[in-house]
C-alpha positions as CSV (number, residue, x, y, z in Angstrom):
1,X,-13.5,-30.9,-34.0
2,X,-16.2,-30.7,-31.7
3,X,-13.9,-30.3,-28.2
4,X,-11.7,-27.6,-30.3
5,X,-14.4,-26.0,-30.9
6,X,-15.6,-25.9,-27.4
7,X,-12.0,-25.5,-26.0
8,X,-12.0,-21.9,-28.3
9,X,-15.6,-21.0,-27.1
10,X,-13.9,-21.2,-23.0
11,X,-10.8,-19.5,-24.1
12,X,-12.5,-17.0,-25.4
13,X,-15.1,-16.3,-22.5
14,X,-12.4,-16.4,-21.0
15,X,-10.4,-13.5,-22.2
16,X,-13.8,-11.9,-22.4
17,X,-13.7,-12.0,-18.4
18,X,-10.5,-11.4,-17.8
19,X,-10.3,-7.9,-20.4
20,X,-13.8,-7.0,-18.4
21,X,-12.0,-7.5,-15.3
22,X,-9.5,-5.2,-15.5
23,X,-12.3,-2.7,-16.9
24,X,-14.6,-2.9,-14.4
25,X,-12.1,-3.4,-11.1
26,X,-10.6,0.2,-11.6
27,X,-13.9,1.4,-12.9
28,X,-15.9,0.0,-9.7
29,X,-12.9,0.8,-6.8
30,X,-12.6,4.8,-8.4
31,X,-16.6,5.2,-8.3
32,X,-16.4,3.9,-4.7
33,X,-13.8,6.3,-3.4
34,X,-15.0,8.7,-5.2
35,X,-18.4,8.3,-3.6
36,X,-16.7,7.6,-0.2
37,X,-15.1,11.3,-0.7
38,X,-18.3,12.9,-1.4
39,X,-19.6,11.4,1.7
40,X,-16.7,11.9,3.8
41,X,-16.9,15.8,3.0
42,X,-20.5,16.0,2.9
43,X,-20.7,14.8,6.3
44,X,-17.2,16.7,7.9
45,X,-19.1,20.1,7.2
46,X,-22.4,20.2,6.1
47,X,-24.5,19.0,9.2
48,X,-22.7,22.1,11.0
49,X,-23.5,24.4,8.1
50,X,-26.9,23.2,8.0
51,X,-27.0,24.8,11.8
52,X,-26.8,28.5,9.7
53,X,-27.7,28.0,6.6
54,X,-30.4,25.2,4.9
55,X,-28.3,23.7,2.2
56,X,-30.0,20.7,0.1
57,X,-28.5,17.7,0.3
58,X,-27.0,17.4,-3.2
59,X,-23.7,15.4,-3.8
60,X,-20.8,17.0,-4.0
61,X,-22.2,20.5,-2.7
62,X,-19.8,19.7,0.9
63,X,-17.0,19.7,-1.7
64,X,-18.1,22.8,-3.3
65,X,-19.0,24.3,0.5
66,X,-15.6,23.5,1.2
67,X,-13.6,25.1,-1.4
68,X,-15.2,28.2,-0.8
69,X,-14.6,28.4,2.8
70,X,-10.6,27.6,2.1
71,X,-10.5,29.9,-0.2
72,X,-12.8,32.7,1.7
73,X,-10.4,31.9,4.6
74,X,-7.4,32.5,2.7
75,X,-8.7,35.8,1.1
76,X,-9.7,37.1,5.0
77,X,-6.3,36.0,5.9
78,X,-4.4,38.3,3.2
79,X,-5.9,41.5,4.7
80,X,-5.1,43.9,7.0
81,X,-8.0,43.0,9.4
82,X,-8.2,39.5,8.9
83,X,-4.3,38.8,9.6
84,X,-5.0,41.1,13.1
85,X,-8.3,38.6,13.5
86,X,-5.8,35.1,13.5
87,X,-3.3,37.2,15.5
88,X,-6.2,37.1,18.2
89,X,-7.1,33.8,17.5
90,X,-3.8,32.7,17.9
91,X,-3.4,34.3,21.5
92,X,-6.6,32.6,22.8
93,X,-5.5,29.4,21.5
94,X,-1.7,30.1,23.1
95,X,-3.4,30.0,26.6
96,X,-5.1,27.0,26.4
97,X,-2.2,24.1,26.6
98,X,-3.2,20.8,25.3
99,X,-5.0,22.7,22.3
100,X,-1.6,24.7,21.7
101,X,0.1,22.1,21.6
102,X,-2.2,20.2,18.7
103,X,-2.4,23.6,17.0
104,X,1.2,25.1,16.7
105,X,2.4,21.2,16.0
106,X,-0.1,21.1,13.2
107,X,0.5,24.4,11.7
108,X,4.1,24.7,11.4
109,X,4.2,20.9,10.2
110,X,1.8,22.5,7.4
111,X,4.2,25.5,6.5
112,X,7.2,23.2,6.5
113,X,5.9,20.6,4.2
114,X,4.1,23.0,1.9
115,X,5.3,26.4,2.2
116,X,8.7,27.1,-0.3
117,X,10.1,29.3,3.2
118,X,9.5,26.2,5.4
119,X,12.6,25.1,7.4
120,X,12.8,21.6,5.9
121,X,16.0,21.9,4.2
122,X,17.1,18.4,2.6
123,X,14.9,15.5,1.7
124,X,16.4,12.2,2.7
125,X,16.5,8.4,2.7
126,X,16.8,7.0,6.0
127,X,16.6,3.3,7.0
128,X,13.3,3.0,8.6
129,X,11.5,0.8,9.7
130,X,14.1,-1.3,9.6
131,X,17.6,-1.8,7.8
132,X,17.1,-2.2,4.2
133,X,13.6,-0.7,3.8
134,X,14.1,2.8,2.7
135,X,12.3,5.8,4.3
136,X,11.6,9.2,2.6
137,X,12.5,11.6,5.3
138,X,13.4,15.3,5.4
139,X,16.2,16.6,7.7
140,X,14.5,19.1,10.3
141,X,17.6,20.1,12.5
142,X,21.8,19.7,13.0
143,X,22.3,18.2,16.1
144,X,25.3,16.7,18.7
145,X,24.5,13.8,20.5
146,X,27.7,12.5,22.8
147,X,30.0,14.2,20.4
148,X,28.5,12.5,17.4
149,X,26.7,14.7,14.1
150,X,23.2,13.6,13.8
151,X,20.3,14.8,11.7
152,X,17.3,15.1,13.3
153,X,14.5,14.2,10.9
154,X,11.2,13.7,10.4
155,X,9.8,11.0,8.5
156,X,5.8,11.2,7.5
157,X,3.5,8.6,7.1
158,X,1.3,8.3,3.7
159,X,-1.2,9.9,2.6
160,X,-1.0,12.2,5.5
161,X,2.1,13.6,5.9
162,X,1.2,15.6,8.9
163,X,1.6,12.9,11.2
164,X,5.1,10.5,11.6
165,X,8.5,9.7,13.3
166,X,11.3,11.9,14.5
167,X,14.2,10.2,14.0
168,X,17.9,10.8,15.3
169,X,20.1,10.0,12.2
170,X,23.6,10.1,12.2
171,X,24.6,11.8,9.2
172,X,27.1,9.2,7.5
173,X,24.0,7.2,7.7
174,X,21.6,9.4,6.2
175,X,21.5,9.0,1.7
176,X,20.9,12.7,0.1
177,X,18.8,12.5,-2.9
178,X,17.8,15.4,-5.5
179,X,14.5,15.3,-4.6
180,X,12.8,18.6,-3.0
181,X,10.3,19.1,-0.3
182,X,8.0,19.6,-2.5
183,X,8.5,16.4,-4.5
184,X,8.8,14.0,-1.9
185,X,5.5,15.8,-0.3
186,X,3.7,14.8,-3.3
187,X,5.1,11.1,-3.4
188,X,4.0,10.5,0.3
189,X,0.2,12.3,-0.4
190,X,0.1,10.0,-3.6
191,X,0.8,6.6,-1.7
192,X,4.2,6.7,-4.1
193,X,1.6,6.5,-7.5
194,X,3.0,10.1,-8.1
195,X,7.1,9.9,-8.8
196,X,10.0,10.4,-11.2
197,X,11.4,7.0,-12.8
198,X,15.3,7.8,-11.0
199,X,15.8,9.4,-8.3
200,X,19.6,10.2,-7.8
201,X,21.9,9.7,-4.6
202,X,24.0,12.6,-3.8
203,X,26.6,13.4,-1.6
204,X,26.5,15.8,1.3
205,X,27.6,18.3,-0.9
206,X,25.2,18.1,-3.6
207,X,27.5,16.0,-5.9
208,X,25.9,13.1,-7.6
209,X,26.8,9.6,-6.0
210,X,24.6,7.2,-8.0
211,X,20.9,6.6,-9.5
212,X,18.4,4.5,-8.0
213,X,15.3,3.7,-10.5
């Protein structure tokens, strides 16, 4: 009676650890990045700030600082004035060449993958990095190569989707799927934690082939 007794008493600490487990593993690793964030942002933009303006050090105020400067940037940007002011930016940075370069690269990726005008026309599934591991990609240009119809597409990297692979896909090769730009933009910035339960394979045309889950 006694060793049943004692055999409950560890089975039971035992769930007892386990159920806190899973509680405080999620609990502790969301505090941490969460933390890690703050700090991260806190320290991008606030010792230059601090340069201007003497801001406390409170945590989270390098989140809030940067908010506000996207979205004060984006109100100067709708304006008369403050689309002339980029225009002039942009020529200054269009005669420096290694800047250019990093500049135009970056901000066209950024109208493509978020902007609903961007020239990203077809999100696909290529095989990359090797056959049988499936790639989200999106199909960037039409091109001939000896002859031969190819895709050229680009395939981001997650969570940042601004950097990647361009990839010369022939199009028999390439799988169609219904899922938009915007879609498959949010799968790659979630690490794949954000997505539909089916995703469907369609042909070139837009007809349904089959359903992947």
């Amino acid at each position: 009676m006694g060793s049943l007794k004692r055999k409950w008493t560890l089975l039971k600490i035992r769930d007892i650890f386990i159920t806190g487990l899973f509680v405080f593993i999620p609990t502790a690793i969301t505090i941490w990045l969460v933390i890690w964030l703050l700090t991260f942002v806190n320290s991008l933009i606030l010792p230059y700030i601090r340069y201007i303006i003497p801001i406390p050090n409170i945590p989270g105020i390098g989140i809030l600082v940067t908010l506000i400067l996207i979205f004060l940037t984006g109100l100067i940007a709708q304006n008369y004035f403050g689309k002339k002011l980029i225009e002039f930016g942009d020529k200054i940075i269009n005669r420096i060449p290694l800047v250019r370069s990093i500049y135009y690269s970056i901000k066209q990726m950024m109208e493509n993958l978020f902007n609903s005008k961007g020239k990203f026309s077809k999100t696909i599934l290529v095989d990359f990095p090797r056959k049988g591991m499936l790639s989200i990609g999106f199909v960037a240009n039409e091109v001939k190569l000896d002859g031969e119809d190819y895709y050229l597409v680009y395939v981001p990297t997650a969570p940042n989707p601004t950097s990647g692979y361009t990839l010369f896909v022939k199009k028999e090769d390439a799988i169609h799927t219904d899922l938009s730009v915007e879609e498959a933009t949010r799968i790659i910035l979630s690490g794949g934690l954000v997505t539909r339960d089916s995703v469907k394979f369609l042909l070139e045309g837009g007809q349904n082939s089959r359903v992947s889950s």
